[in-house]
Short mmCIF file of the C-alpha atoms (twelve columns), coordinates in Angstrom:
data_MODEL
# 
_entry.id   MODEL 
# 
loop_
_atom_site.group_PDB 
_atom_site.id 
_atom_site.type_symbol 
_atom_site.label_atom_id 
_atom_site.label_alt_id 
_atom_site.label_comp_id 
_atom_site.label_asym_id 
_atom_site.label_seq_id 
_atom_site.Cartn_x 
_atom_site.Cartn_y 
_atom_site.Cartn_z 
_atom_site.pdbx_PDB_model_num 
ATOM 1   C CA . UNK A 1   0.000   0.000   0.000  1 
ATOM 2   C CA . UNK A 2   1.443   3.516   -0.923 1 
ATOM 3   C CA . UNK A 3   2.407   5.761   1.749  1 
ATOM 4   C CA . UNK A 4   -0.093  8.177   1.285  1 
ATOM 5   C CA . UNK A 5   -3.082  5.772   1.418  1 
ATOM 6   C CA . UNK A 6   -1.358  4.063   4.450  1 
ATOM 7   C CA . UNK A 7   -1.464  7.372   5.925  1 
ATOM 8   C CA . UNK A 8   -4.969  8.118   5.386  1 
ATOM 9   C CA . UNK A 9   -6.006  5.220   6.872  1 
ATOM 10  C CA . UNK A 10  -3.756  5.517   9.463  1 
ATOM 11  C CA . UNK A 11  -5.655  8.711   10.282 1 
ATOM 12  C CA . UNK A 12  -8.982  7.535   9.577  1 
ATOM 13  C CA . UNK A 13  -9.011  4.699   12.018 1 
ATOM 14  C CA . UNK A 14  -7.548  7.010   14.814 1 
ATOM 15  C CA . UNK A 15  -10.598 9.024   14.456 1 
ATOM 16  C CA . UNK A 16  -13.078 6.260   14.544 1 
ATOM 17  C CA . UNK A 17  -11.468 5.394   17.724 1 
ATOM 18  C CA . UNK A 18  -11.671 8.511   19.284 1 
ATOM 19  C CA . UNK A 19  -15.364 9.387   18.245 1 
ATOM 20  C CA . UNK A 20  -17.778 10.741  20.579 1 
ATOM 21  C CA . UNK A 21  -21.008 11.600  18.047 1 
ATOM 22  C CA . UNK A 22  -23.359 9.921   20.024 1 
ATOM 23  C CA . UNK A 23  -21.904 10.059  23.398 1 
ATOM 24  C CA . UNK A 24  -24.792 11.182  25.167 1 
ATOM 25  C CA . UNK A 25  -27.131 8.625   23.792 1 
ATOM 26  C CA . UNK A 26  -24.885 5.813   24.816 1 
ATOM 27  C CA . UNK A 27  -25.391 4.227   28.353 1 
ATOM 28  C CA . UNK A 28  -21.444 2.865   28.715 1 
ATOM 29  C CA . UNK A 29  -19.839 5.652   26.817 1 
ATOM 30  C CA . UNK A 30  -18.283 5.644   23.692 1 
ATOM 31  C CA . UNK A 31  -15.915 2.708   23.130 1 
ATOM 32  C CA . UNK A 32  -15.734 2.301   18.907 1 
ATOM 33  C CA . UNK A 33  -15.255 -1.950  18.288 1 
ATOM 34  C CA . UNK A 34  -13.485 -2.506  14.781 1 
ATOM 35  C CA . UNK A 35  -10.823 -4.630  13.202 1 
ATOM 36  C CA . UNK A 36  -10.169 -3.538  9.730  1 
ATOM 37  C CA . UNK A 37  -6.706  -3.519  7.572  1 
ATOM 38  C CA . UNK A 38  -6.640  -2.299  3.950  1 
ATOM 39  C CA . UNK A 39  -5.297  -6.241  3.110  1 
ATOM 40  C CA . UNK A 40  -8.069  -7.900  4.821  1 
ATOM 41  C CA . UNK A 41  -9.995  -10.492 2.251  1 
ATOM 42  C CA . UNK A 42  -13.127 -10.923 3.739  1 
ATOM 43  C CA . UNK A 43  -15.565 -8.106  5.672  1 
ATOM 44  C CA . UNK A 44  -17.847 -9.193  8.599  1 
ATOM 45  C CA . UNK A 45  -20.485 -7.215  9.318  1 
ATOM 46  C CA . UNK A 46  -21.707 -7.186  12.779 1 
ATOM 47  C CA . UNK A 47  -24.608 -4.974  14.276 1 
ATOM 48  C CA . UNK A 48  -23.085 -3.745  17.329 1 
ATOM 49  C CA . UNK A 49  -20.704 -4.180  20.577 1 
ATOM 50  C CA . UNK A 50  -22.503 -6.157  23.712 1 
ATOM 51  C CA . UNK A 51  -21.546 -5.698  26.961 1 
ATOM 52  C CA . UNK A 52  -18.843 -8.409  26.571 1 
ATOM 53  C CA . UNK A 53  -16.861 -6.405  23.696 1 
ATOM 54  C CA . UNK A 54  -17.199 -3.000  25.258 1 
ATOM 55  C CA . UNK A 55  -15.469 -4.197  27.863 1 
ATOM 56  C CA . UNK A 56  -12.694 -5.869  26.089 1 
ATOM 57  C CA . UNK A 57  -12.942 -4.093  23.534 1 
ATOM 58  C CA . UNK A 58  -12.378 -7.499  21.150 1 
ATOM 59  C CA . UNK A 59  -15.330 -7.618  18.047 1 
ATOM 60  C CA . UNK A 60  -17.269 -10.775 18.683 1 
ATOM 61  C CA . UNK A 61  -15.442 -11.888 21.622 1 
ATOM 62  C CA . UNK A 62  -18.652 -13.371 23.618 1 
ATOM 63  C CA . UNK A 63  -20.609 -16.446 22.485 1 
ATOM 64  C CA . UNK A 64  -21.979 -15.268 19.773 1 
ATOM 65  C CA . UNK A 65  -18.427 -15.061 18.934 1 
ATOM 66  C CA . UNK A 66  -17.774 -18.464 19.319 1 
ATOM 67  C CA . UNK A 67  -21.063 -19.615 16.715 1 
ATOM 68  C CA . UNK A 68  -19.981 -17.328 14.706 1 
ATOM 69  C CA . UNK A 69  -16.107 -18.782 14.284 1 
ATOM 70  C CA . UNK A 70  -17.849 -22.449 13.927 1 
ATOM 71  C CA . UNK A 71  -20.224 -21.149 11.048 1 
ATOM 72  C CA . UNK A 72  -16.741 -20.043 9.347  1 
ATOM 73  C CA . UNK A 73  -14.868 -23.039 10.481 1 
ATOM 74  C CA . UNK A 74  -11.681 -20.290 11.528 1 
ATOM 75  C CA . UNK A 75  -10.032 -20.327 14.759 1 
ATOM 76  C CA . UNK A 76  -9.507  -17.214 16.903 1 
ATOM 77  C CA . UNK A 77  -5.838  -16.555 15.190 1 
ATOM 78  C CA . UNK A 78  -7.132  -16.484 12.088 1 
ATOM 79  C CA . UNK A 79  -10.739 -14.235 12.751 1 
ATOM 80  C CA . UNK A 80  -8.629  -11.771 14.694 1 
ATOM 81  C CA . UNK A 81  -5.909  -11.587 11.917 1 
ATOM 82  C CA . UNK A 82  -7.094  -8.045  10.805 1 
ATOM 83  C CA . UNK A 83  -4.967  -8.411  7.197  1 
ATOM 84  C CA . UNK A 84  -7.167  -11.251 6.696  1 
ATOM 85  C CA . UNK A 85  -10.129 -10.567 8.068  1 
ATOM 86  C CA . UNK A 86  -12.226 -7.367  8.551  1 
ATOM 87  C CA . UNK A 87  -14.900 -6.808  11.612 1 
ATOM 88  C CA . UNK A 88  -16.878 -3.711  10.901 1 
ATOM 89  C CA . UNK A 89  -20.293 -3.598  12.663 1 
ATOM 90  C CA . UNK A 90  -22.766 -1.169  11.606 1 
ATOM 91  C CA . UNK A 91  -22.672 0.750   14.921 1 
ATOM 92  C CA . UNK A 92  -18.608 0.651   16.764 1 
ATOM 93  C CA . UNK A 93  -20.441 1.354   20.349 1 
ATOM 94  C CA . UNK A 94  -22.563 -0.582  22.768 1 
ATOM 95  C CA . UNK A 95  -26.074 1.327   21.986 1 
ATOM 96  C CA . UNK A 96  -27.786 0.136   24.885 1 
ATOM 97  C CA . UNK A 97  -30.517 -2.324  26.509 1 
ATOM 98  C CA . UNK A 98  -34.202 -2.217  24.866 1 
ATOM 99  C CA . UNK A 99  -37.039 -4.514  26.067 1 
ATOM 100 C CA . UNK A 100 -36.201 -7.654  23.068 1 
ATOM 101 C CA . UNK A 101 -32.261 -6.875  23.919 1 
ATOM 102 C CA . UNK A 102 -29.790 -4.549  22.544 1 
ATOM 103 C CA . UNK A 103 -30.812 -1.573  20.933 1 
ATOM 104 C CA . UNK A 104 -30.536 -1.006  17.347 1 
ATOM 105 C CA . UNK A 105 -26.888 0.295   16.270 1 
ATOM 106 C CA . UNK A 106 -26.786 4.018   16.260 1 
ATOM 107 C CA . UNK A 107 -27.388 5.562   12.963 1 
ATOM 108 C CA . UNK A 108 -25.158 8.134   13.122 1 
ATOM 109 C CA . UNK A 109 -22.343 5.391   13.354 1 
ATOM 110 C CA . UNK A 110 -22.441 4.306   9.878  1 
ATOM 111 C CA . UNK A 111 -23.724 8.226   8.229  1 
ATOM 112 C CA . UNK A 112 -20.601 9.184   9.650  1 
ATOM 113 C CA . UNK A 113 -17.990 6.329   8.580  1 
ATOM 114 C CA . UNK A 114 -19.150 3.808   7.029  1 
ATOM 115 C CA . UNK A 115 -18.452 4.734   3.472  1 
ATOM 116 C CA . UNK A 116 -15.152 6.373   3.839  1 
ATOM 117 C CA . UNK A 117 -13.677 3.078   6.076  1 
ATOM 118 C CA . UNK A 118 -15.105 0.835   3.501  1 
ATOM 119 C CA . UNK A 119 -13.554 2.575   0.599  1 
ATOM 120 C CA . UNK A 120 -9.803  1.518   1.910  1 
ATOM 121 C CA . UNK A 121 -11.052 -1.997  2.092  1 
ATOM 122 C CA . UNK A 122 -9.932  -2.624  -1.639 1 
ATOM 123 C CA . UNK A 123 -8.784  -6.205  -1.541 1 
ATOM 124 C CA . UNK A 124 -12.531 -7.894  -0.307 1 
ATOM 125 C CA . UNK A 125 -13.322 -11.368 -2.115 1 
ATOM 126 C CA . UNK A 126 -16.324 -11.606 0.406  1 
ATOM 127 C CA . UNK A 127 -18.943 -9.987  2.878  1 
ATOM 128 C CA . UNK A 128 -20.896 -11.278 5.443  1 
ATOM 129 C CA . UNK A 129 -23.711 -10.196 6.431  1 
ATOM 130 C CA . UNK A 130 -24.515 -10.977 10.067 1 
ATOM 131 C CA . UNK A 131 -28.282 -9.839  11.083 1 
ATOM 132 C CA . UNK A 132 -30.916 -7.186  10.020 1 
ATOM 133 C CA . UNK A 133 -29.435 -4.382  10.319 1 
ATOM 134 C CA . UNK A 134 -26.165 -5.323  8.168  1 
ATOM 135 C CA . UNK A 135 -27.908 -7.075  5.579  1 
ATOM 136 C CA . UNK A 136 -30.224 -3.918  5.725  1 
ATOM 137 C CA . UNK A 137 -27.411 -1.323  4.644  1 
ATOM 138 C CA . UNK A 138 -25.499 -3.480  2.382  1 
ATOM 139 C CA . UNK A 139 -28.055 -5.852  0.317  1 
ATOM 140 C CA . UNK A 140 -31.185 -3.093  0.932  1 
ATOM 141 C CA . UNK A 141 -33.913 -5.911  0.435  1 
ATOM 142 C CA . UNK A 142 -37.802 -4.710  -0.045 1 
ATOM 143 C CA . UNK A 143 -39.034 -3.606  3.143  1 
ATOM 144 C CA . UNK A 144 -41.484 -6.387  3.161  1 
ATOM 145 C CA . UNK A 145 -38.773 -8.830  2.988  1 
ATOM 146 C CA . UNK A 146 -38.393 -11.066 6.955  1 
ATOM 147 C CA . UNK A 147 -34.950 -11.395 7.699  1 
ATOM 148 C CA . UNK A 148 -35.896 -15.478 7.141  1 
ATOM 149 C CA . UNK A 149 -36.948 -14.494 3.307  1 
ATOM 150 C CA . UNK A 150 -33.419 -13.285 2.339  1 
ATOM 151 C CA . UNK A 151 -31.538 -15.818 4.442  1 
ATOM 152 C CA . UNK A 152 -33.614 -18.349 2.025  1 
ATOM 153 C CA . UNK A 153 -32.754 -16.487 -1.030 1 
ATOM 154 C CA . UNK A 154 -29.011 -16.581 0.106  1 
ATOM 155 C CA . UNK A 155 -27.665 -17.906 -2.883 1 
ATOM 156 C CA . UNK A 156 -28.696 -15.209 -5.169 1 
ATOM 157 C CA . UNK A 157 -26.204 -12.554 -3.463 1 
ATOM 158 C CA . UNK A 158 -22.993 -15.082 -3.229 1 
ATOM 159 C CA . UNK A 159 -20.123 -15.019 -4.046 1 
ATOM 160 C CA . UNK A 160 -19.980 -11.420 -3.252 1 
ATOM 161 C CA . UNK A 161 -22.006 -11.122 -0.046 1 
ATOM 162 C CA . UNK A 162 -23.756 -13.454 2.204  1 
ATOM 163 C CA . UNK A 163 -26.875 -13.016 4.378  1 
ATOM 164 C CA . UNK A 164 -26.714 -14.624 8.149  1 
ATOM 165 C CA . UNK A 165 -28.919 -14.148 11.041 1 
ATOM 166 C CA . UNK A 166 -27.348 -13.450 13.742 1 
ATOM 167 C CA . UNK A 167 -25.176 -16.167 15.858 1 
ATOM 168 C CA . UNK A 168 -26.696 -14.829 19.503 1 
ATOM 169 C CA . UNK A 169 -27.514 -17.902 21.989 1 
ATOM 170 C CA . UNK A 170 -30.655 -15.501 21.683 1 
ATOM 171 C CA . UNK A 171 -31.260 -16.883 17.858 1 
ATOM 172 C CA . UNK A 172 -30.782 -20.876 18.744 1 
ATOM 173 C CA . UNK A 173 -34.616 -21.597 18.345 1 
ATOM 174 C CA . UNK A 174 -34.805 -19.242 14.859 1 
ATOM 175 C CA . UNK A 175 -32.233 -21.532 13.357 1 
ATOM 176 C CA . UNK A 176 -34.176 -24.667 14.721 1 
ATOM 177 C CA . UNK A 177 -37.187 -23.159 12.673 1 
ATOM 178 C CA . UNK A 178 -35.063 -22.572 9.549  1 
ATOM 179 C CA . UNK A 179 -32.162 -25.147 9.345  1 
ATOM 180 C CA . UNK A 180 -31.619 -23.560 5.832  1 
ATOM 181 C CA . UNK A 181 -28.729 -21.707 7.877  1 
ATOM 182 C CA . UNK A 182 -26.987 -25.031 9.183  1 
ATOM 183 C CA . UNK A 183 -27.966 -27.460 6.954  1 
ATOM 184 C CA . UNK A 184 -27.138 -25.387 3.682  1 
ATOM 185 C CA . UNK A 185 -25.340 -21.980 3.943  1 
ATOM 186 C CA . UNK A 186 -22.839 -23.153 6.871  1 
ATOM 187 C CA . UNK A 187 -20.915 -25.856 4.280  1 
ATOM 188 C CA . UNK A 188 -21.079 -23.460 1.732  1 
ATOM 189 C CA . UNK A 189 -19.448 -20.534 4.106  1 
ATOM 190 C CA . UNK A 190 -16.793 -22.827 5.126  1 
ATOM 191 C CA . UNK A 191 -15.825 -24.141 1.701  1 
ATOM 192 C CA . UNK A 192 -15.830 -19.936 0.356  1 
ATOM 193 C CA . UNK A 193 -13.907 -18.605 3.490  1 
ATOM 194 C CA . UNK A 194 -10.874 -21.834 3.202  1 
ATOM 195 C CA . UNK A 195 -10.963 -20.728 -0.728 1 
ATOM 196 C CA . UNK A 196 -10.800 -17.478 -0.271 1 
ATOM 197 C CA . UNK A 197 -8.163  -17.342 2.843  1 
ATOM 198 C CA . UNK A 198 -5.786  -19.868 0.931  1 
ATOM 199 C CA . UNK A 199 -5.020  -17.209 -2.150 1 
ATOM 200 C CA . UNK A 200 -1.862  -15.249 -2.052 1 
ATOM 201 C CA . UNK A 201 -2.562  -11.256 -2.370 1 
# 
């Protein structure tokens, strides 16, 4: 990477980290959750920190963490190899406890950075898309659409992206009801992310 774009990014990713836009909205503080290097190969998109990762301050350190890395079939060295592997939720802080569980991801996260991080992400074979809110943003399905309805049509948006619900303990009856997810999309994820981690830049 040249200098200059090294540089930029450099910058941008110090500012991420020390945003405060929504500050007084957020219960914990701000604490902005990302691992993203310029290399990376494959994007995850998350919704937001728990508890758990605002207070490490890892992405996807909790047990959705671990469902997550099984879907894969990575270890923790590789998912937390940022060169390999990018982890860019929609919101980078911990937005808060609503009455179902978290809140929605701030909206002001992704107005604010979302384009300009993703635009130094130049060498992505692969995103996926983990819950509403991510698949939401990036695949923009009718309104109408459940979040089970594009996890069915799943194989319409690969190689590119790929839609997931998300890997919460919180989610283990949805996939009962729709082992599309296990049965189908998991083999398929493994078999894309091995082929895709095994080529040389």
């Amino acid at each position: 990477m040249a200098a200059t774009a090294h540089a930029a990014f450099t910058r941008l990713q110090s500012e991420i980290r020390a945003c405060t836009l929504c500050a007084e909205h957020l219960p914990l503080g701000p604490r902005p959750v990302l691992q993203a290097h310029p290399a990376a190969k494959i994007l995850i998109v998350g919704q937001a920190p728990g508890t758990a990762v605002h207070r490490t301050g890892i992405p996807f350190n909790d047990p959705s963490g671990d469902r997550l890395r099984t879907w894969l079939g990575v270890d923790r060295d590789v998912f937390y190899d940022a060169h390999q592997i990018a982890l860019v939720p929609m919101g980078f802080c911990y937005p808060g406890k609503g009455r179902g569980g978290d809140l929605p991801p701030r909206p002001e996260c992704a107005a604010r950075w979302r384009t300009q991080l993703l635009g130094h992400l130049q060498q992505l074979q692969m995103t996926i898309l983990v819950g509403r809110y991510a698949i939401d943003w990036h695949l923009q399905p009718p309104k109408t659409a459940t979040l089970a309805n594009v996890v069915k049509q799943w194989r319409q948006y690969v190689p590119e992206m790929l839609p997931l619900p998300h890997p919460s303990p919180r989610n283990t009856q949805w996939l009962k009801r729709n082992p599309v997810v296990e049965q189908d999309i998991v083999p398929y994820l493994q078999k894309r992310v091995a082929s895709v981690l095994s080529k040389q830049p």
